[in-house]
Every structure is written in C-alpha cells, then in structure tokens.
C-alpha positions, 0 to 999 in steps of 0.5 A: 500500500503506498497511496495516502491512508485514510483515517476517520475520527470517532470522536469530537472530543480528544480525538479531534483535538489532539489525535487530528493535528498528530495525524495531519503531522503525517499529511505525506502518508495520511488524510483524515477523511471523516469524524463520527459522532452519536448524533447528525448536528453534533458529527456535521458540525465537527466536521465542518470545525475541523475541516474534516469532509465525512461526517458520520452519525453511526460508527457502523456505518463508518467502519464498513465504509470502504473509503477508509483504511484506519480507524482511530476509536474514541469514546468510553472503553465499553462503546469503544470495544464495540467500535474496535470489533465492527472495524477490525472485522470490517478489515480497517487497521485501528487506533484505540484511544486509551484506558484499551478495553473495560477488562483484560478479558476484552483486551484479549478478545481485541488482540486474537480478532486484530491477529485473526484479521491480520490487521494492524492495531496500536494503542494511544498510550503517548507517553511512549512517544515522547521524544525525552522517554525515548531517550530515557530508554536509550539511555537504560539499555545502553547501562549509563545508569548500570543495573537498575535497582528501582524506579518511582513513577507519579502523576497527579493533577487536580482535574476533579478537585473543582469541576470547571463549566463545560468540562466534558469528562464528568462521565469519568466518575459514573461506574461500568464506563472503564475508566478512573484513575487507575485505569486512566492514569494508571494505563498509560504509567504502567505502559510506560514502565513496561517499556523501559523496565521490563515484565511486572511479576507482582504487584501490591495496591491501595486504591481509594475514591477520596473526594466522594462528591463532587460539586458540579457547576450547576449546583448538583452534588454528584456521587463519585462512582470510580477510584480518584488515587492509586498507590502501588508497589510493583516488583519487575521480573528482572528484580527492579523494585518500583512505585506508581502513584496517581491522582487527579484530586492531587492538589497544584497539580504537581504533574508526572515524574518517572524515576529510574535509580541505577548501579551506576547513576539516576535518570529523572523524567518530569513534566506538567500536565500531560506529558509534551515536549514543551514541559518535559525534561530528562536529568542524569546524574552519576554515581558520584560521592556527595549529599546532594544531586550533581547532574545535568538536564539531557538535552533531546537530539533532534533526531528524536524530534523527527517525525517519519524522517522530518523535522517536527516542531511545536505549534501554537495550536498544541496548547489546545491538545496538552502539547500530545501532537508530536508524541501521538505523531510519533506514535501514529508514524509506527503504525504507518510503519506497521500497516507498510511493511509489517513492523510492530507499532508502537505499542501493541494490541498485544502490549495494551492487553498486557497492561490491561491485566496488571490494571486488574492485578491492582485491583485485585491486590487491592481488594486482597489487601496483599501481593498478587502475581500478575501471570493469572491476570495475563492470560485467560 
C-alpha cells in the first residue's frame, strides 16, 4: 500500500483535538477523511470545525465504509470495544484511544480478532512517544545508569478537585464506563514502565475514591462512582523494585515524574500536565560521592524530534491538545510503519492487553489487601 491512508475520527472530543493535528503531522502518508459522532448536528458540525469532509452519525456505518483504511476509536472503553470489533472485522487497521478495553478479558478478545484479521492495531498510550522517554530508554539499555535497582513513577493533577463549566469528562466518575484513575492514569504509567523496565511479576495496591462528591457547576452534588488515587508497589521480573502513584484530586497539580535509580547513576523524567515536549525534561546524574544531586538536564537530539524522517516542531495550536501532537505523531508514524511493511507499532494490541491485566492485578491486590502475581491476570 503506498497511496495516502485514510483515517476517520470517532470522536469530537480528544480525538479531534489532539489525535487530528498528530495525524495531519503525517499529511505525506495520511488524510483524515471523516469524524463520527452519536448524533447528525453534533458529527456535521465537527466536521465542518475541523475541516474534516465525512461526517458520520453511526460508527457502523463508518467502519464498513470502504473509503477508509484506519480507524482511530474514541469514546468510553465499553462503546469503544464495540467500535474496535465492527472495524477490525470490517478489515480497517485501528487506533484505540486509551484506558484499551473495560477488562483484560476484552483486551484479549481485541488482540486474537486484530491477529485473526491480520490487521494492524496500536494503542494511544503517548507517553511512549515522547521524544525525552525515548531517550530515557536509550539511555537504560545502553547501562549509563548500570543495573537498575528501582524506579518511582507519579502523576497527579487536580482535574476533579473543582469541576470547571463545560468540562466534558464528568462521565469519568459514573461506574461500568472503564475508566478512573487507575485505569486512566494508571494505563498509560504502567505502559510506560513496561517499556523501559521490563515484565511486572507482582504487584501490591491501595486504591481509594477520596473526594466522594463532587460539586458540579450547576449546583448538583454528584456521587463519585470510580477510584480518584492509586498507590502501588510493583516488583519487575528482572528484580527492579518500583512505585506508581496517581491522582487527579492531587492538589497544584504537581504533574508526572518517572524515576529510574541505577548501579551506576539516576535518570529523572518530569513534566506538567500531560506529558509534551514543551514541559518535559530528562536529568542524569552519576554515581558520584556527595549529599546532594550533581547532574545535568539531557538535552533531546533532534533526531528524536523527527517525525517519519522530518523535522517536527511545536505549534501554537498544541496548547489546545496538552502539547500530545508530536508524541501521538510519533506514535501514529509506527503504525504507518506497521500497516507498510509489517513492523510492530508502537505499542501493541498485544502490549495494551498486557497492561490491561496488571490494571486488574491492582485491583485485585487491592481488594486482597496483599501481593498478587500478575501471570493469572495475563492470560485467560
């Protein structure tokens, strides 16, 4: 396949704020051709916002279309599970936007039908697009910080603290949807920390919902249904020993850090937000004998900053989208990448389905109030 992929949109909400202009950061290879929404006004005017030329009203309708190639699935994980079937068994290679699935059992259901269609399929999981955790990896693989002995990772923002007019996502406290911090937050950490450390073999939990109701615009007090904070100890089957933290109840939201503690030095990676370009930075730092860190920021070879072999530099327009452009672009490229000559994207219908398990093997430890072994979480 060599001419232009054409992908269509579902979603009018954070697929076509920040999926969109990562696609059209591949214009040389891609063409968005249509967005889907549920209703008729809502799809023909995101489509008319966006400048996108199909509206669709019915993700079916959509998939079966044979006018386009790729579908990129938005929405809850439940209505999403349905959406990733009805395009795979259309033959479209697809983009699942994140938390993957609602369970690990319908991750796994995603996974054998992208396998069985031959298809390509990817998850939106952008932190592993981002240039400075690429050269975080780089950096751990060719041992600048030796053995790694353990690794700190935290994200914490205070979107649910007070609900702003117009916020679009207060769904994300209703149950049976797939999502809370954990599932959220959580996935894409826990993606991240599996590809730079290796397989999680067990994993220890405390998950609570902390601020119970929340006051809405209008004056309604809304009862809280899904988890706001997660703590977990997790041991890595190479031996690393590791913690994750996330809220978004988290005060002056601090943001994310990622640390990773080695033989032979530390490598600390923070951002605001979500995790961009334009807030990231990676330090190192050695194994020096003194009381107090005496290490540099690492400054990221433009190399890394490439996209599908171009120079690819932020716009005005990423404030809008969390600064994910370039990191979903980068993402994006691999499953061009994929559907081209049959390379693995980055990451995986296999690779999600795995990070769906540990999501449950959290919960379980949770509830268990113990370690758990993540192996009877990945498999069926």
């Amino acid at each position: 396949m060599t001419k232009k992929l054409r992908v269509g949109i579902v979603s009018a909400n954070w697929g076509a704020v920040a999926h969109l202009p990562a696609w059209r950061t591949l214009c040389e290879d891609v063409e968005v051709t249509a967005i889907c929404t549920s209703r008729r006004e809502t799809a023909e005017a995101a489509a008319q916002q966006f400048a996108v030329d199909r509206p669709f009203w019915d993700f079916e309708a959509m998939c079966a279309d044979p006018e386009i190639d790729l579908i990129d699935a938005g929405t809850n994980p439940v209505l999403r599970e349905k959406i990733v079937t009805a395009a795979l068994t259309a033959g479209k290679h697809v983009v699942n936007q994140m938390p993957f699935a609602a369970s690990a059992a319908g991750a796994r259901r995603l996974e054998a039908l992208r396998a069985d269609q031959g298809r390509v399929g990817a998850a939106a999981a952008s932190l592993l697009g981002l240039p400075h955790l690429a050269l975080m990896k780089e950096m751990v693989e060719a041992g600048e910080i030796g053995e790694v002995l353990q690794v700190h990772c935290s994200w914490h923002l205070s979107f649910f603290l007070q609900i702003m007019p117009g916020f679009p996502y207060t769904w994300f406290g209703k149950a049976g949807l797939g999502v809370s911090v954990t599932r959220n937050h959580g996935s894409h950490m826990l993606h991240a920390l599996r590809h730079l450390f290796g397989p999680i073999q067990s994993v220890s939990s405390h998950i609570q919902t902390m601020v119970k109701t929340w006051a809405m615009p209008d004056g309604e007090r809304r009862a809280v249904e899904t988890d706001d904070t997660a703590h977990a100890l997790l041991s890595f089957a190479n031996g690393t020993m590791g913690t994750l933290t996330t809220s978004w109840v988290g005060a002056d939201s601090p943001g994310f850090s990622l640390e990773a503690m080695g033989t032979k030095g530390r490598l600390h990676l923070t951002a605001l937000r979500y995790p961009s370009v334009d807030s990231a930075q990676l330090y190192a730092g050695g194994n020096s004998m003194t009381l107090a860190p005496d290490g540099a920021v690492v400054p990221v070879p433009s190399r890394l900053m490439m996209v599908s072999g171009r120079p690819c530099e932020e716009e005005a327009s990423d404030l809008l989208n969390g600064g994910q452009r370039i990191s979903l672009a980068r993402l994006f490229s691999t499953v061009v990448s994929g559907i081209r000559t049959g390379s693995t994207p980055l990451p995986s219908f296999a690779r999600a389905a795995e990070v769906q398990g540990l999501i449950e093997a959290l919960y379980a430890a949770n509830e268990r109030r113990a370690w758990v072994d993540t192996a009877a979480y990945l498999s069926d």
